[in-house]
DSSP file (Angstrom, degrees, kcal/mol; ACC not computed):
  #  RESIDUE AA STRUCTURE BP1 BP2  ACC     N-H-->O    O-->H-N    N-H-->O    O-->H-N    TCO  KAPPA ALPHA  PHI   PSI    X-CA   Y-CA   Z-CA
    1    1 A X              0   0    0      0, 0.0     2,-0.0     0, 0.0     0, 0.0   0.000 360.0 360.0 360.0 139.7  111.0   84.4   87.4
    2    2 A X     >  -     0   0    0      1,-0.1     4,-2.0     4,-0.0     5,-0.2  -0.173 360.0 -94.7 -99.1-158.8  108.1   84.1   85.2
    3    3 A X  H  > S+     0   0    0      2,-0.2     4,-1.1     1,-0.2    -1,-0.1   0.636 123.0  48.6 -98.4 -13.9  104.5   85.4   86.4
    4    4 A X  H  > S+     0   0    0      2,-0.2     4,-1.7     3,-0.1    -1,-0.2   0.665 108.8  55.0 -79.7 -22.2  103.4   81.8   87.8
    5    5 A X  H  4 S+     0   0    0      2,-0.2    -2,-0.2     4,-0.1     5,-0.1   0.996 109.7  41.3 -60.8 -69.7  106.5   81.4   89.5
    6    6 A X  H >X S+     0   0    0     -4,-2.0     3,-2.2     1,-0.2     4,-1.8   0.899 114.6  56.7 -41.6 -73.4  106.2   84.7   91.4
    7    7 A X  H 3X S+     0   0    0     -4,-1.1     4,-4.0     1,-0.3     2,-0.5   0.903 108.4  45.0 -31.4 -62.2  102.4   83.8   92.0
    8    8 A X  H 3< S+     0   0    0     -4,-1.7    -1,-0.3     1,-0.2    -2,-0.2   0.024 109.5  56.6 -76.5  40.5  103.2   80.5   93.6
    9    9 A X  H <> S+     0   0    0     -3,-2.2     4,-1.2    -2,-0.5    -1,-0.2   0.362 108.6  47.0 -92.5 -36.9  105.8   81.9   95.7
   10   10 A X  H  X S+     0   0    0     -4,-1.8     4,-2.0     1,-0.2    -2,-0.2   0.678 105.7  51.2 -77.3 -13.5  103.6   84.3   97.2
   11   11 A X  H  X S+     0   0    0     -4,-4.0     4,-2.5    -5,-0.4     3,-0.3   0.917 112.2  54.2 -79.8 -24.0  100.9   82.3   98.0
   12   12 A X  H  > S+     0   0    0     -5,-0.5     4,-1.9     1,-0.3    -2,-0.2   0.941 112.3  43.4 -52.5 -37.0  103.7   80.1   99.7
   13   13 A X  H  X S+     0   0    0     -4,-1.2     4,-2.1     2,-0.2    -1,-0.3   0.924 108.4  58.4 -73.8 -33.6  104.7   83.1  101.5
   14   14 A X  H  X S+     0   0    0     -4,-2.0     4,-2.5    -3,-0.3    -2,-0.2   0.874 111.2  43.8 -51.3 -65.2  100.9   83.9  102.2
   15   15 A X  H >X S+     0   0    0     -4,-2.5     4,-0.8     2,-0.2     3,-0.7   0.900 102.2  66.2 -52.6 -59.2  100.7   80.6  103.9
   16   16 A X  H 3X S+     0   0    0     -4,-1.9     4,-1.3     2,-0.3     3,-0.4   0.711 114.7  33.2  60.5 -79.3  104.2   81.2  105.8
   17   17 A X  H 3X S+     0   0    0     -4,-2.1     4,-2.4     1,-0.3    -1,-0.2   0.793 111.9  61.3 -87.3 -24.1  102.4   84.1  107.7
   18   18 A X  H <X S+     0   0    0     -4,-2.5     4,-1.3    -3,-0.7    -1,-0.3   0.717 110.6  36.0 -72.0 -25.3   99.3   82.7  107.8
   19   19 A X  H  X S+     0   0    0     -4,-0.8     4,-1.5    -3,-0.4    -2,-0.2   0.772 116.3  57.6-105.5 -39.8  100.3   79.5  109.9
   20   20 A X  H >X S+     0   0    0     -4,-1.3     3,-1.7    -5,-0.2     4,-1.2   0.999 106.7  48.9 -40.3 -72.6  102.8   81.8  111.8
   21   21 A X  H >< S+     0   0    0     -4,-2.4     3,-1.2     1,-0.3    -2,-0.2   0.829 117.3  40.8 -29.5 -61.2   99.6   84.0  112.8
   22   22 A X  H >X S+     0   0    0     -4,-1.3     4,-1.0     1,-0.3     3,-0.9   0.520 100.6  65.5 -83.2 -22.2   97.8   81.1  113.9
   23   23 A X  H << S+     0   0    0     -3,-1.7    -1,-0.3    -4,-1.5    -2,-0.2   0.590 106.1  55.4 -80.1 -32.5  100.8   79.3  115.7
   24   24 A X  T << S+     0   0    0     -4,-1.2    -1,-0.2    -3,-1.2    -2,-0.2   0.484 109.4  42.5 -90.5 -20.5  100.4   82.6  118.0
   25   25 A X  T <4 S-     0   0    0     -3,-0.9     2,-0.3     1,-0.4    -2,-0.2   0.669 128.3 -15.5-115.2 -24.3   96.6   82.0  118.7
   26   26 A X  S  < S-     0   0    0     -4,-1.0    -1,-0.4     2,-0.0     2,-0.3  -0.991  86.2 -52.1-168.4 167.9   96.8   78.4  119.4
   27   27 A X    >   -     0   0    0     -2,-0.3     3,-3.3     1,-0.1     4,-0.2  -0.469  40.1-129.7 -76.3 130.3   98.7   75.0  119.2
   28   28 A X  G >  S+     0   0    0      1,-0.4     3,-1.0    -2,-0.3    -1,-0.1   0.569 106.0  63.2 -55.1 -23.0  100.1   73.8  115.8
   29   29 A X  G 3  S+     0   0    0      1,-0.2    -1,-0.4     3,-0.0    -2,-0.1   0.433 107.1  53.2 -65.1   5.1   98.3   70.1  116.3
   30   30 A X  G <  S+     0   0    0     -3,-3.3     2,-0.3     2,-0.1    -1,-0.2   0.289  83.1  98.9 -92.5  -3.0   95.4   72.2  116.2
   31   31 A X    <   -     0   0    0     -3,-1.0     2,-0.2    -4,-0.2    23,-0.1  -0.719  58.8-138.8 -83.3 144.7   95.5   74.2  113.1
   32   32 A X     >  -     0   0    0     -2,-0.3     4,-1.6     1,-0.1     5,-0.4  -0.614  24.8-131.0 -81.0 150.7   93.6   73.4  110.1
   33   33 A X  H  > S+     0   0    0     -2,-0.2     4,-1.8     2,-0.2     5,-0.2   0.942 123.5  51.1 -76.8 -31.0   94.4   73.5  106.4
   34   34 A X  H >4 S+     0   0    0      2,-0.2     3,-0.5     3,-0.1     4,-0.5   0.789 109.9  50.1 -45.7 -84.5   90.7   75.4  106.4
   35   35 A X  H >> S+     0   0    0      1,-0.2     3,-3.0     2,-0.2     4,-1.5   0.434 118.8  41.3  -4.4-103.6   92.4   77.8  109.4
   36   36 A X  H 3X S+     0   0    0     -4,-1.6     4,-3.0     1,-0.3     5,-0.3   0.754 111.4  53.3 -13.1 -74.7   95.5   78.3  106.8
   37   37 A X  H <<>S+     0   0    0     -4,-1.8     5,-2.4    -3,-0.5    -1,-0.3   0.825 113.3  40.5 -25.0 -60.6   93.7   78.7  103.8
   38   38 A X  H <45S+     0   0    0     -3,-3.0     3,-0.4    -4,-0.5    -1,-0.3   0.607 113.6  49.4 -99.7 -21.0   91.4   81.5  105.0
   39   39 A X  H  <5S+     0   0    0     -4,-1.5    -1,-0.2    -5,-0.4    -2,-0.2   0.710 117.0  43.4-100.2   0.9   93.8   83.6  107.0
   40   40 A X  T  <5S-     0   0    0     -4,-3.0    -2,-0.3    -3,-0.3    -1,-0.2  -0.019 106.3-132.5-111.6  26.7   96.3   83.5  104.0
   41   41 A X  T   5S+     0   0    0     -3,-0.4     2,-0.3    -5,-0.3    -3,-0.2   0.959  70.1 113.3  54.5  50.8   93.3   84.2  101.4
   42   42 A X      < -     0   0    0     -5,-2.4     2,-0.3    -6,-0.3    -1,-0.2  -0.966  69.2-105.5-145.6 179.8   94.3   81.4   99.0
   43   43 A X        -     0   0    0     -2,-0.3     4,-0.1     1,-0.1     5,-0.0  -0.719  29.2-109.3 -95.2 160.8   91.8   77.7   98.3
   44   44 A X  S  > S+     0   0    0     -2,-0.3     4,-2.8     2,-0.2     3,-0.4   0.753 121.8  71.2 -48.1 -30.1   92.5   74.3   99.7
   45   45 A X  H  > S+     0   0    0      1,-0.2     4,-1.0     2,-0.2    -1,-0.2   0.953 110.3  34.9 -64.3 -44.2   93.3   73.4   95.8
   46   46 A X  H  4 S+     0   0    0      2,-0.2    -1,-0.2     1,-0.2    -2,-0.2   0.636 108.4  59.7 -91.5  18.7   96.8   75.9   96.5
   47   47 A X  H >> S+     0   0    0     -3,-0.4     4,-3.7     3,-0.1     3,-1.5   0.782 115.7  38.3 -84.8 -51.6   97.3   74.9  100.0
   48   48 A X  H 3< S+     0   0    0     -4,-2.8    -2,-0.2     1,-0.3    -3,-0.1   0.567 105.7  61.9 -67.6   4.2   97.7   71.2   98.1
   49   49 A X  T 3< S+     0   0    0     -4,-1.0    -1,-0.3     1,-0.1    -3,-0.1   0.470 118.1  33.0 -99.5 -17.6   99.5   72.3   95.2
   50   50 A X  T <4 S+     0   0    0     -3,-1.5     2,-0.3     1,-0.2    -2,-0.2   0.727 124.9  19.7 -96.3 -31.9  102.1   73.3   97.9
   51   51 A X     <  -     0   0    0     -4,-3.7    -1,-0.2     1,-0.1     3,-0.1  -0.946  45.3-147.4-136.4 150.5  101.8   70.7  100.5
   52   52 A X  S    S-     0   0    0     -2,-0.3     2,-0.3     1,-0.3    -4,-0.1   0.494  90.7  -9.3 -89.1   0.0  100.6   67.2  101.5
   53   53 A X  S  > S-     0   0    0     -6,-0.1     4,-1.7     1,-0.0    -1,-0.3  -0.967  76.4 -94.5-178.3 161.0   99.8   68.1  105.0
   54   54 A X  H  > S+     0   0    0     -2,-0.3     4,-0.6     1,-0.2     5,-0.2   0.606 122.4  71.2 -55.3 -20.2  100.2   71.2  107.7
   55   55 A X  H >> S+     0   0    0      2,-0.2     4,-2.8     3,-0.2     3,-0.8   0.904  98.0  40.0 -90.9 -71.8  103.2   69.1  108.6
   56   56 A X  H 34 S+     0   0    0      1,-0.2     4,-0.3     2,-0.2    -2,-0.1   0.885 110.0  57.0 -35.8 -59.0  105.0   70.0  105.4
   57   57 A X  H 3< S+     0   0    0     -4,-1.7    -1,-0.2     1,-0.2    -2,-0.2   0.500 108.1  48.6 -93.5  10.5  104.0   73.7  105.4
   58   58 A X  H <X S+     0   0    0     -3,-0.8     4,-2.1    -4,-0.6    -2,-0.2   0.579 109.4  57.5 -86.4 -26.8  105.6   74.2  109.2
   59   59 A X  T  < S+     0   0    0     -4,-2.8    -2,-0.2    -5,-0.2    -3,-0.1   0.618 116.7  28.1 -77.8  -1.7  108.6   72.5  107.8
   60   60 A X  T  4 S+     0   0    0     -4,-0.3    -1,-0.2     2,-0.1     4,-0.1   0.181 118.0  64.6-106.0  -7.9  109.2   75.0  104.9
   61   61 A X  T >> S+     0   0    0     -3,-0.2     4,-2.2     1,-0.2     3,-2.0   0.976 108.2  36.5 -70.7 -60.2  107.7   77.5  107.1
   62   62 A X  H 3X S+     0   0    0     -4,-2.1     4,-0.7     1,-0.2    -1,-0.2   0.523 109.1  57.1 -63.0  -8.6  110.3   77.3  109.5
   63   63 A X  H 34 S+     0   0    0      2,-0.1     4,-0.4    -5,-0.1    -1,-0.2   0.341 111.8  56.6-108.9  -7.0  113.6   76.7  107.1
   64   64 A X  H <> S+     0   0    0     -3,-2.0     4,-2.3     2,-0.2    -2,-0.2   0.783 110.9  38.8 -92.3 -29.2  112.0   80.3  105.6
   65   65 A X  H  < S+     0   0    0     -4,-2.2     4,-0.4     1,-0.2    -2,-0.1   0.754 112.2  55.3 -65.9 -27.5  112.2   81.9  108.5
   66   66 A X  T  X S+     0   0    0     -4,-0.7     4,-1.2     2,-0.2    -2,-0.2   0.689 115.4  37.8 -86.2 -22.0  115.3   80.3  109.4
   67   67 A X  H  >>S+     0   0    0     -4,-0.4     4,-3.0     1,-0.2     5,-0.6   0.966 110.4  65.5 -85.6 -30.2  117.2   81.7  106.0
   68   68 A X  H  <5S+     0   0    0     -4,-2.3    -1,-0.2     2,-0.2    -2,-0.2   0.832 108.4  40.4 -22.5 -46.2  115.1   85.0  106.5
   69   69 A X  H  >5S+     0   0    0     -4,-0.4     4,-1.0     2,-0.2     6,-0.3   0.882 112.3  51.9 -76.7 -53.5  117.1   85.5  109.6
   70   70 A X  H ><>S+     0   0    0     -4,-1.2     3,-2.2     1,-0.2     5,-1.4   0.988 104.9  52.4 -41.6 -71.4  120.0   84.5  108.4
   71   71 A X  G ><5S+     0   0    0     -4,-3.0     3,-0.9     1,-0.3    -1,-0.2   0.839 103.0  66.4 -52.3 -28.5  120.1   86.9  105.0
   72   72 A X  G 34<S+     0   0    0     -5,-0.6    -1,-0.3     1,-0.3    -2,-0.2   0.931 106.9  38.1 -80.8 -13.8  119.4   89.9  107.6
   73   73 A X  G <<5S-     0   0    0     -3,-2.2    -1,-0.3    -4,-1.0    -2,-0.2   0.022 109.1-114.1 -90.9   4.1  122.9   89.3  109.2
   74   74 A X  T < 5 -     0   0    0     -3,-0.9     2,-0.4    -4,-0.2    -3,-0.2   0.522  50.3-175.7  56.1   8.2  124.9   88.6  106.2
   75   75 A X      < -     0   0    0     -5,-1.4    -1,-0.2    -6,-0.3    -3,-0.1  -0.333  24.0-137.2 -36.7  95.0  125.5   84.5  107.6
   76   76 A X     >  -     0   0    0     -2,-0.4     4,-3.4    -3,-0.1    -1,-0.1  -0.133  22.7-113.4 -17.6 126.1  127.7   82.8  105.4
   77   77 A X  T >4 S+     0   0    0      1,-0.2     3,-1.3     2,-0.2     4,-0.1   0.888 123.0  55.4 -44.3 -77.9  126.1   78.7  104.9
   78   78 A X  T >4 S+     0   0    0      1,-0.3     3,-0.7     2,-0.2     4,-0.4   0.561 102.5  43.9 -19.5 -67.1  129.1   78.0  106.6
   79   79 A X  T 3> S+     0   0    0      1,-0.2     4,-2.3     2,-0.1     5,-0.5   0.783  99.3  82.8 -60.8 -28.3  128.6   80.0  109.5
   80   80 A X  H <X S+     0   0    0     -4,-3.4     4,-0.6    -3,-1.3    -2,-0.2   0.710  86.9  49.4 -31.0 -46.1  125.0   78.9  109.8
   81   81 A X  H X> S+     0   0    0     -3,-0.7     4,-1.8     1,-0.2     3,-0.7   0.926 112.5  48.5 -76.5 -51.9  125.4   76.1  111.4
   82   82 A X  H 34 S+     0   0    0     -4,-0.4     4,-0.4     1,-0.3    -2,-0.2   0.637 110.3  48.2 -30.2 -57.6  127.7   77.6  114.0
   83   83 A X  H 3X S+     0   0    0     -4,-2.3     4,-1.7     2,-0.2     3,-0.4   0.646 105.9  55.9 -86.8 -35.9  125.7   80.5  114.8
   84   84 A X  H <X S+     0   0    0     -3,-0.7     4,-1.2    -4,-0.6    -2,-0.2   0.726 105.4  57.5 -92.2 -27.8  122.3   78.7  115.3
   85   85 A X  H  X S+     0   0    0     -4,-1.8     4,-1.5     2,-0.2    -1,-0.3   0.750 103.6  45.9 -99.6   9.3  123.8   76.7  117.5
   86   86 A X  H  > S+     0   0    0     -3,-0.4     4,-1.3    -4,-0.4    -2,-0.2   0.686 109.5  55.3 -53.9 -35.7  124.9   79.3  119.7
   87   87 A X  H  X S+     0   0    0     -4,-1.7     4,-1.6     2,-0.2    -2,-0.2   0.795 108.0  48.9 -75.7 -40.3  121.7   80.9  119.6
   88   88 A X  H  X S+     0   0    0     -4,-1.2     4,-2.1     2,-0.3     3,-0.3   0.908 108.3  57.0 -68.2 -58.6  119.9   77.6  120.8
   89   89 A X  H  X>S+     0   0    0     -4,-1.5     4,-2.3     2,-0.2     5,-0.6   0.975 112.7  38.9 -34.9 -59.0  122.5   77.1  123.7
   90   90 A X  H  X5S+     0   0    0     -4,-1.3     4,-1.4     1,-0.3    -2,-0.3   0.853 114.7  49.8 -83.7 -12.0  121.7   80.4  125.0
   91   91 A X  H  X5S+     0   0    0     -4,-1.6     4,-2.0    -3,-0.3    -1,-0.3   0.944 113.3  50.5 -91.7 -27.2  118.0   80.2  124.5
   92   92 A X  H  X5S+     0   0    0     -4,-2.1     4,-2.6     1,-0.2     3,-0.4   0.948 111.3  53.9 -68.5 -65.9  118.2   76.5  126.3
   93   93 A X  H >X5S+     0   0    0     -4,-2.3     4,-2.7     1,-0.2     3,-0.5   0.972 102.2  49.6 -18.7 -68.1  120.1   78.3  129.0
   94   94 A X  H 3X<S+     0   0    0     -4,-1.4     4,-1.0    -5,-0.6    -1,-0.2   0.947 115.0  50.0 -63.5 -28.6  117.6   81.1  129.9
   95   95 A X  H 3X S+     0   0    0     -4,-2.0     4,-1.3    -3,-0.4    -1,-0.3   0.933 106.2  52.5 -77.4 -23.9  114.9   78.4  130.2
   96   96 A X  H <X S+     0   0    0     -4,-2.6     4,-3.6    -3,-0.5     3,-0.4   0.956 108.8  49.4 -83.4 -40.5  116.7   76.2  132.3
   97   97 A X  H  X S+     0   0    0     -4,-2.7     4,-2.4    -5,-0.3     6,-0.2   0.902 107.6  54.6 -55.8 -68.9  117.5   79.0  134.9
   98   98 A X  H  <>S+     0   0    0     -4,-1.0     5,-2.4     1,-0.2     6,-0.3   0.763 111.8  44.5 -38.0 -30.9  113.9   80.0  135.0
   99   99 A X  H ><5S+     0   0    0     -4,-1.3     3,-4.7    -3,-0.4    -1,-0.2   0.992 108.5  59.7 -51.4 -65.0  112.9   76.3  135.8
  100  100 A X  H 3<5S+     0   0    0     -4,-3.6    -2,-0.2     1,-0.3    -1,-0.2   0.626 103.9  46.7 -53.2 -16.0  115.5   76.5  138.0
  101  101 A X  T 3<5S-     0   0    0     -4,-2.4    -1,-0.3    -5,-0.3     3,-0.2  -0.029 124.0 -93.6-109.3  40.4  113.8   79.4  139.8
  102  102 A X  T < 5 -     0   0    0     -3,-4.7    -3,-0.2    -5,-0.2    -2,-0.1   0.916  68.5 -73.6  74.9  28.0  110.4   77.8  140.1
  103  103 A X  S   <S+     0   0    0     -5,-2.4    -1,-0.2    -6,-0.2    -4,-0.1   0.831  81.2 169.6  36.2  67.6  109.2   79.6  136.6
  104  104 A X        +     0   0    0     -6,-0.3     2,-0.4     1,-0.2    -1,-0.1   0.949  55.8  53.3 -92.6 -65.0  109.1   82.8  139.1
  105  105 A X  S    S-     0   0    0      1,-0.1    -1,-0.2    -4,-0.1     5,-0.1  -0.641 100.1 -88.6-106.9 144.4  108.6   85.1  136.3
  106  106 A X        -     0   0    0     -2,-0.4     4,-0.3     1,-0.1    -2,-0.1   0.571  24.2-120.0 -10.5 156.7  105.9   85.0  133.5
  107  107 A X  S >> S+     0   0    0      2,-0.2     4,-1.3     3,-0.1     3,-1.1   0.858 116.0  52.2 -54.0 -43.3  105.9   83.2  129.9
  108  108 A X  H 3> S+     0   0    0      1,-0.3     4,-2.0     2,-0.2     5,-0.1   0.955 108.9  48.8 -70.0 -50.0  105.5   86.3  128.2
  109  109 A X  H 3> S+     0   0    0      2,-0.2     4,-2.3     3,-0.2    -1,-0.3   0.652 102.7  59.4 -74.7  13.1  108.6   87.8  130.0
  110  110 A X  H X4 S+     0   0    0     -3,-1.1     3,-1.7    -4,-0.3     4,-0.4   0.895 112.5  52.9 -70.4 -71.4  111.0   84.5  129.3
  111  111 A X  H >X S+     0   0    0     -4,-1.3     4,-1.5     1,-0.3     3,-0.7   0.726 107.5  41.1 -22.2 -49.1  110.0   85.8  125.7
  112  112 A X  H 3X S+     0   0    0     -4,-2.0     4,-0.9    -5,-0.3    -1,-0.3   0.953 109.6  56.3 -81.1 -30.1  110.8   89.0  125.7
  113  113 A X  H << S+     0   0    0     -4,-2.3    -2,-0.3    -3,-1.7    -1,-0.3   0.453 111.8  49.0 -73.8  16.4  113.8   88.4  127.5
  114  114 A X  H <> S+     0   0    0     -3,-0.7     4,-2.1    -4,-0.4     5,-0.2   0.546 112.7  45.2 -90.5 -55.1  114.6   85.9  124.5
  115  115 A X  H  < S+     0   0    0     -4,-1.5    -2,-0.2    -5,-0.3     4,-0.2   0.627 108.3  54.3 -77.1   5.0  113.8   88.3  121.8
  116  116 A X  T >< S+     0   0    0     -4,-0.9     3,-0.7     2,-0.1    -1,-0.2   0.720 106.9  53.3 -70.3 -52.1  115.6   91.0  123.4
  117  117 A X  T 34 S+     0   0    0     -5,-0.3    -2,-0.2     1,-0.3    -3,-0.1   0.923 127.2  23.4 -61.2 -43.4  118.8   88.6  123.4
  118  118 A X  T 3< S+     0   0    0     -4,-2.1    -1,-0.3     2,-0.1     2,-0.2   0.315  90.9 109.7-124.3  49.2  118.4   87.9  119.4
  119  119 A X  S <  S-     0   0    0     -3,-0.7     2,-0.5    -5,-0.2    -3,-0.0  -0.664  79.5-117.2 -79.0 129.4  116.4   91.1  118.3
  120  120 A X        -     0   0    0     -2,-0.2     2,-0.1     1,-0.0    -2,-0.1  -0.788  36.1-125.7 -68.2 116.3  119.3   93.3  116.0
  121  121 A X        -     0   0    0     -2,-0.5     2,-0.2     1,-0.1    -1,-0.0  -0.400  21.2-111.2 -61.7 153.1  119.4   96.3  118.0
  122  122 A X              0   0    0     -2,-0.1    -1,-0.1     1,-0.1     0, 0.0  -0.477 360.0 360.0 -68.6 130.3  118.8   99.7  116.1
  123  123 A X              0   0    0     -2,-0.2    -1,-0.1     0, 0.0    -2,-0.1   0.589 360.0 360.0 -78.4 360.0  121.6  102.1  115.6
C-alpha cells in the first residue's frame, strides 16, 4: 500500500469512529457531514472523496465493524453468515422478553446485558 492509499484509509477509518462517536450522542438522521468532519479532523472535500452522503458512510461504517468483529474470532466468510445470524436471534430474543415484561428494566441495562452475551470474555 502506497502512502495515499494508507492516508485515505485512515481518514476512512477516522470517519468510521467519528460517526460511531456521534451515533452515541444522538440519532443518525441527525448527524451532519459538518458533525463528522470535525470530530474525525479531516474537510468536507475528504468526507466527499469518500462518500456521497452520511448514508454511504454508515453503510461502510457498519460492514467495517462487522468484518472487524469477525477477524477477532477467526470467522471463516462461510461461517459468517451463520454466526451473525445466531447472534441477531438471540439479541431479538432478549428484547422481546423485556417487552414482554413491560420494559421493567432500563435501556442501558438491556445493553449491557447484550454486550455481556457477545463481549469475548478474558482468560
Amino acid at each position: 500500500m502506497n502512502k495515499n492509499e494508507s492516508k485515505y484509509f485512515k481518514s476512512a477509518e477516522k470517519m468510521h469512529t467519528a460517526l460511531i462517536s456521534l451515533i452515541d450522542e444522538k440519532d443518525f438522521e441527525l448527524i451532519t457531514v459538518k458533525e463528522i468532519c470535525e470530530v474525525a479532523g479531516v474537510n468536507r472535500s475528504t468526507f466527499y472523496l469518500h462518500y456521497d452522503n452520511t448514508n454511504d458512510l454508515l453503510k461502510e461504517t457498519i460492514e467495517a465493524v462487522y468484518k472487524d468483529f469477525f477477524s477477532r474470532f477467526g470467522v471463516s466468510e462461510e461461517e459468517q453468515p451463520f454466526i451473525m445470524i445466531f447472534y441477531l436471534n438471540g439479541i431479538i430474543g432478549l428484547i422481546n422478553e423485556w417487552l414482554a415484561r413491560d420494559c421493567a428494566q432500563s435501556k442501558e441495562e438491556i445493553i449491557s446485558i447484550i454486550q455481556k452475551c457477545i463481549l469475548r470474555p478474558a482468560h
